[in-house]
C-alpha positions as CSV (number, residue, x, y, z in Angstrom):
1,X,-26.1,-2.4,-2.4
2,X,-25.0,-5.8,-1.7
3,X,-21.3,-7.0,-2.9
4,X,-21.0,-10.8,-4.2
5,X,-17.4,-11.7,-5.1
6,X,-17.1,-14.3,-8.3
7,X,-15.3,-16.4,-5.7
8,X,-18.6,-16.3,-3.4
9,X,-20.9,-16.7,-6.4
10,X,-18.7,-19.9,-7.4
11,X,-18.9,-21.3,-3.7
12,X,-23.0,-20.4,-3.1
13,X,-24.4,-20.6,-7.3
14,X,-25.4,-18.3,-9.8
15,X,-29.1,-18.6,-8.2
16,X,-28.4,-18.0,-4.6
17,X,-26.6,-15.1,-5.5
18,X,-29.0,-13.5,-7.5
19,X,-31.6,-13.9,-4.8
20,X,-29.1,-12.0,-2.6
21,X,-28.5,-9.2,-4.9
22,X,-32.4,-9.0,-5.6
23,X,-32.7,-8.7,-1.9
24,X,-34.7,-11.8,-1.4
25,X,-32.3,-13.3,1.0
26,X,-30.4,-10.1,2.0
27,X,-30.7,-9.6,6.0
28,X,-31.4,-5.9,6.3
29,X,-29.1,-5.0,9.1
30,X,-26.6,-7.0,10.6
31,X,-23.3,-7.2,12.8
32,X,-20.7,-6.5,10.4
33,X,-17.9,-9.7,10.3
34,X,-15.2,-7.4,11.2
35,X,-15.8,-4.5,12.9
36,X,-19.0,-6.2,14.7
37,X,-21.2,-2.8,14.5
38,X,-24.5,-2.4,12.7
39,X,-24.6,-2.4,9.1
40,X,-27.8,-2.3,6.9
41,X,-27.7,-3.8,3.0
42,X,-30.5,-1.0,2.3
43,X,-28.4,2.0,3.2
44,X,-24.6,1.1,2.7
45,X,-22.4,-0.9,0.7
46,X,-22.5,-4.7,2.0
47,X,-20.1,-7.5,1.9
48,X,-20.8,-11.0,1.4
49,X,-18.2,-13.2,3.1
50,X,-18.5,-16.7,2.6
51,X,-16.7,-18.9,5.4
52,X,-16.1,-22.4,4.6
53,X,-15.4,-25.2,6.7
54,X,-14.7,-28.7,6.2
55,X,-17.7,-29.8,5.4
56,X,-20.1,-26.6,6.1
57,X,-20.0,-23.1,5.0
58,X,-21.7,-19.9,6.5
59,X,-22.4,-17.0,4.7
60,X,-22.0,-13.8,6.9
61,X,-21.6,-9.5,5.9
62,X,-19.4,-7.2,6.8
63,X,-19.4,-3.2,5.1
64,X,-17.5,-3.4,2.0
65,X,-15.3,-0.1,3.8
66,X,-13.9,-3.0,6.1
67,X,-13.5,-5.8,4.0
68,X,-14.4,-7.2,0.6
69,X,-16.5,-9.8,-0.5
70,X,-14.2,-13.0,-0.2
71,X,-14.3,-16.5,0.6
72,X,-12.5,-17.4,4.3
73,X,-11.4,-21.1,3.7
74,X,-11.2,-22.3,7.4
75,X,-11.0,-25.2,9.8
76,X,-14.3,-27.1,11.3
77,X,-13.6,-25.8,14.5
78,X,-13.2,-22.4,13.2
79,X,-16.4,-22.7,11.6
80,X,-18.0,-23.2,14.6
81,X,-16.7,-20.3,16.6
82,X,-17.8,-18.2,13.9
83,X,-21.5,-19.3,13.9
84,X,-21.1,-19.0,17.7
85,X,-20.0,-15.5,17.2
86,X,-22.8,-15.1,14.8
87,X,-25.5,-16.4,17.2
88,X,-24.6,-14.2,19.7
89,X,-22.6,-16.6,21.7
90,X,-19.2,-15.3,23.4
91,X,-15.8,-17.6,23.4
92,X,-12.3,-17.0,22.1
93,X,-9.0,-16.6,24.0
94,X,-8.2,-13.6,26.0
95,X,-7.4,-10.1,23.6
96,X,-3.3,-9.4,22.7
97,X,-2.9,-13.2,23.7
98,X,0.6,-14.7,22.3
99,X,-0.3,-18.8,21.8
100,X,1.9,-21.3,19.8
101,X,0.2,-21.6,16.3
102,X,0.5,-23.5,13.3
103,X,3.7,-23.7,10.5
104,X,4.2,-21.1,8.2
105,X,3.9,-22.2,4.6
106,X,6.3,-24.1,2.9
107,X,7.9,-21.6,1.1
108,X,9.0,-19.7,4.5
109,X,9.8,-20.7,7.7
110,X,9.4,-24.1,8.5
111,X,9.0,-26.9,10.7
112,X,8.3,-23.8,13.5
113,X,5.4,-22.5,15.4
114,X,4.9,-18.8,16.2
115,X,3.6,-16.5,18.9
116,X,1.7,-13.8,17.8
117,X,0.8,-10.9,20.1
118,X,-1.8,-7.5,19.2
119,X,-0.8,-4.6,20.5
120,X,-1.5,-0.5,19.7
121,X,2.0,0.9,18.9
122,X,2.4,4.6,18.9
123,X,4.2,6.0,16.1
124,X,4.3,9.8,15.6
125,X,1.5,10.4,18.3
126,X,-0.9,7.7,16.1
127,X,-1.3,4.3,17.8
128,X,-0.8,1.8,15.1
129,X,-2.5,-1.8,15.3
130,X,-0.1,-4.5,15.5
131,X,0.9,-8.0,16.0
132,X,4.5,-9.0,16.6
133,X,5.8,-12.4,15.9
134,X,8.3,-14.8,17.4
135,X,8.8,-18.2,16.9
136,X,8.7,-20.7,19.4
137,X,12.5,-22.2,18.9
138,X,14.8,-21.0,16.2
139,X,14.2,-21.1,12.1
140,X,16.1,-23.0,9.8
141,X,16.4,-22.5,5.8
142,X,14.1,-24.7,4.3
143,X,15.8,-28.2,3.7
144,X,18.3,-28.1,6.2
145,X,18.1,-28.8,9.8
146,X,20.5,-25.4,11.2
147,X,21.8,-24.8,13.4
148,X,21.9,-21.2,12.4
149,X,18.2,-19.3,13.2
150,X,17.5,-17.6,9.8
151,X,14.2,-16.5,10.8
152,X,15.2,-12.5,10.1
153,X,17.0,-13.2,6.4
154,X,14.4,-15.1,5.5
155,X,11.6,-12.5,6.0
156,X,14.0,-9.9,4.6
157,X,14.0,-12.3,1.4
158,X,10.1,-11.9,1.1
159,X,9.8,-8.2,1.2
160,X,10.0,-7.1,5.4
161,X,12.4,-4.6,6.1
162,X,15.2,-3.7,9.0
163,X,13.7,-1.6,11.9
164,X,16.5,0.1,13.0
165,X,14.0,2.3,15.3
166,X,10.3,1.5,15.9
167,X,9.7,5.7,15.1
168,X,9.1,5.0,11.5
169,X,6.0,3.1,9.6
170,X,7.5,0.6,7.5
171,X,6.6,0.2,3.6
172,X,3.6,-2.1,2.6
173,X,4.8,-5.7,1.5
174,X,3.7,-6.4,-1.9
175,X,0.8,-9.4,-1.6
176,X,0.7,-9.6,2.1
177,X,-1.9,-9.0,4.1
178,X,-3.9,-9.2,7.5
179,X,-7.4,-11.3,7.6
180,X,-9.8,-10.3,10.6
181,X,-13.1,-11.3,10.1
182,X,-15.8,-12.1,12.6
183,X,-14.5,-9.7,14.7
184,X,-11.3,-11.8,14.8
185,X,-7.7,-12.2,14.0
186,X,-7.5,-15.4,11.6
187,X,-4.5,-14.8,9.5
188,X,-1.6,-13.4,8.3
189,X,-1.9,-14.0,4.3
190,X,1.3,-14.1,2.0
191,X,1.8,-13.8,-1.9
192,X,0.1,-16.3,-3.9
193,X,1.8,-18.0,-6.8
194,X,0.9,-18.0,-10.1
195,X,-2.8,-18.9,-10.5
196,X,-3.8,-19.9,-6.7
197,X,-5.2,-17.8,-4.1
198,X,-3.4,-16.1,-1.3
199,X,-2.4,-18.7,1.5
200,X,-1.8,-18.6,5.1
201,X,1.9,-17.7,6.4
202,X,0.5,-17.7,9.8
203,X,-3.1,-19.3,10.3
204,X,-5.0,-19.1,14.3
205,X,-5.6,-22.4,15.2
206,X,-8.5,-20.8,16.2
207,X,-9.7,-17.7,15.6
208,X,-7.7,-14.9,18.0
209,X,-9.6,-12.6,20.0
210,X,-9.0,-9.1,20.0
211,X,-9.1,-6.1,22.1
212,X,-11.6,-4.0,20.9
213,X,-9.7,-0.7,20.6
214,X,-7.2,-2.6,18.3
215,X,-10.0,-3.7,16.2
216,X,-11.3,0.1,16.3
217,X,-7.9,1.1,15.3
218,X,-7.9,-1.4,12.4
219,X,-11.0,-0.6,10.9
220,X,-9.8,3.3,11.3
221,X,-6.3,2.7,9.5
222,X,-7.1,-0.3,7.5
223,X,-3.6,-1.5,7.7
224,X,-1.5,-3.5,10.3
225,X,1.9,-2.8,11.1
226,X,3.8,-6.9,11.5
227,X,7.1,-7.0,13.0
228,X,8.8,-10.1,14.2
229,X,12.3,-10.8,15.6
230,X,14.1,-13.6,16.6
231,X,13.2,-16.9,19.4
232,X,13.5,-15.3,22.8
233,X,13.5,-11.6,21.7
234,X,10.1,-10.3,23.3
235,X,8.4,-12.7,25.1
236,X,5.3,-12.6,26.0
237,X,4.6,-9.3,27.5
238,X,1.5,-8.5,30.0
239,X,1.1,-4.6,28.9
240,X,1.5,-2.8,25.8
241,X,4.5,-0.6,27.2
242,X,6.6,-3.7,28.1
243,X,5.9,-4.6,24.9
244,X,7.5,-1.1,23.3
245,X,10.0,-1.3,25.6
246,X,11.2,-5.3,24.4
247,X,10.8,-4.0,20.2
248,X,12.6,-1.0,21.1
249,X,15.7,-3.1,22.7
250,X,15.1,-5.7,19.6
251,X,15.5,-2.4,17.1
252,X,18.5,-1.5,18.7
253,X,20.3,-4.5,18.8
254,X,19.1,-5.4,15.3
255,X,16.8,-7.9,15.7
256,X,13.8,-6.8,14.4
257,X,12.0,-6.7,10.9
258,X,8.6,-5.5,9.9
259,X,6.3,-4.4,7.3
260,X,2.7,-3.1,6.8
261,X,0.2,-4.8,5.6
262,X,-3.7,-4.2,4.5
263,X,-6.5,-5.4,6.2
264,X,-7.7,-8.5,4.8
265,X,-6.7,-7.6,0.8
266,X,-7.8,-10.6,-0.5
């Protein structure tokens, strides 16, 4: 019952994989990647995620209900926390923690650094996982220096929509998509082009903790509702009703875009 991805099998070879699928090397149970409860490649439809590093890889599972077989291209140090978090060992940074991290692509926003924040939002008496976004200083259009903040056109122009009232869930966005794994926020994923994988919009420097009933909610919905406004918008906000409270004003006065997004979808 054990999933191995042609991108896996390409990473790990065609005789690793078959010893996995044959059972020789399959664990038995485990700590699911995501969701971090048991799982058992006997009984239930298994994962193989294949996390690679630098210059090492590790091979963890996850149930295929949470995410799919993939490989996680991430940094060294990334690498690490997940064998950490595979070993048992605890780390990370505190759960619905904003924290500058690194550029968007270079088809998006550059040249910026973005806070990103977890957070339940209740929408129609159902608490929706989410992460809002803010950069760090205001967005220019690619190849020009400002000094007008274009951060909300430009998402518009990849697919997020007005929030004129945070009452509503907003429409998926085509290609995007939300990467936890280990238990952990690592990125926000956008369209590929032509040929190429999905790449990072927004990639943890390292791997974000989370609170665990936002993960619980994740797993439950298997989507992620991503709004973002403007530099000096939201702030960072100690409890999740401050937060409402600051995307509510940011609705309001028109400075707030968002979209949903599947859970990993890679």
């Amino acid at each position: 019952m054990l999933d191995v991805s042609d991108d896996v099998r390409a990473e790990i070879g065609d005789e690793e994989a078959e010893r996995l699928l044959g059972g020789e090397n399959a664990p038995g149970s485990y700590d699911c990647t995501s969701c971090r409860t048991p799982g058992n490649t006997e009984r239930e439809r298994t994962s193989t995620v294949l996390f690679v590093g630098e210059e090492t890889a590790v091979l963890a599972f996850a149930h295929a209900a949470c995410i799919p077989s993939q490989v996680v291209p991430v940094s060294e140090e990334q690498l690490q926390g997940a064998v950490r978090s595979i070993t048992g060992e605890q780390g990370g940074a505190p759960a619905a923690a904003a924290a500058p991290q690194a550029p968007p692509a270079a088809d998006g926003p550059v040249q910026a650094e973005l806070g990103v924040t977890s957070g339940l939002v209740l929408i129609k008496d159902e608490l929706i996982p989410a992460l809002v976004v803010e950069p760090l200083g205001p967005i220019a259009r690619p190849g020009t220096t400002g000094p007008v903040d274009v951060f909300l056109p430009l998402l518009i122009e990849q697919g997020f929509a007005p929030v004129a009232s945070v009452e509503e869930v907003p429409e998926p966005n085509p290609g995007w998509s939300v990467l936890v794994a280990m238990g952990k926020l690592h990125a926000i994923l956008q369209p590929a082009v032509p040929g190429a994988k999905a790449s990072a919009w927004w990639q943890a420097h390292q791997a974000m903790q989370v609170a665990d009933d936002w993960r619980a909610a994740v797993n439950k919905t298997k989507r992620v509702l991503v709004l973002a406004a403007p530099v000096g918008t939201i702030g960072q906000q100690p409890r999740e009703d401050l937060l409402r409270e600051a995307l509510d004003r940011a609705a309001s006065r028109g400075q707030l875009v968002a979209a949903t997004m599947p859970l990993a979808g890679t």
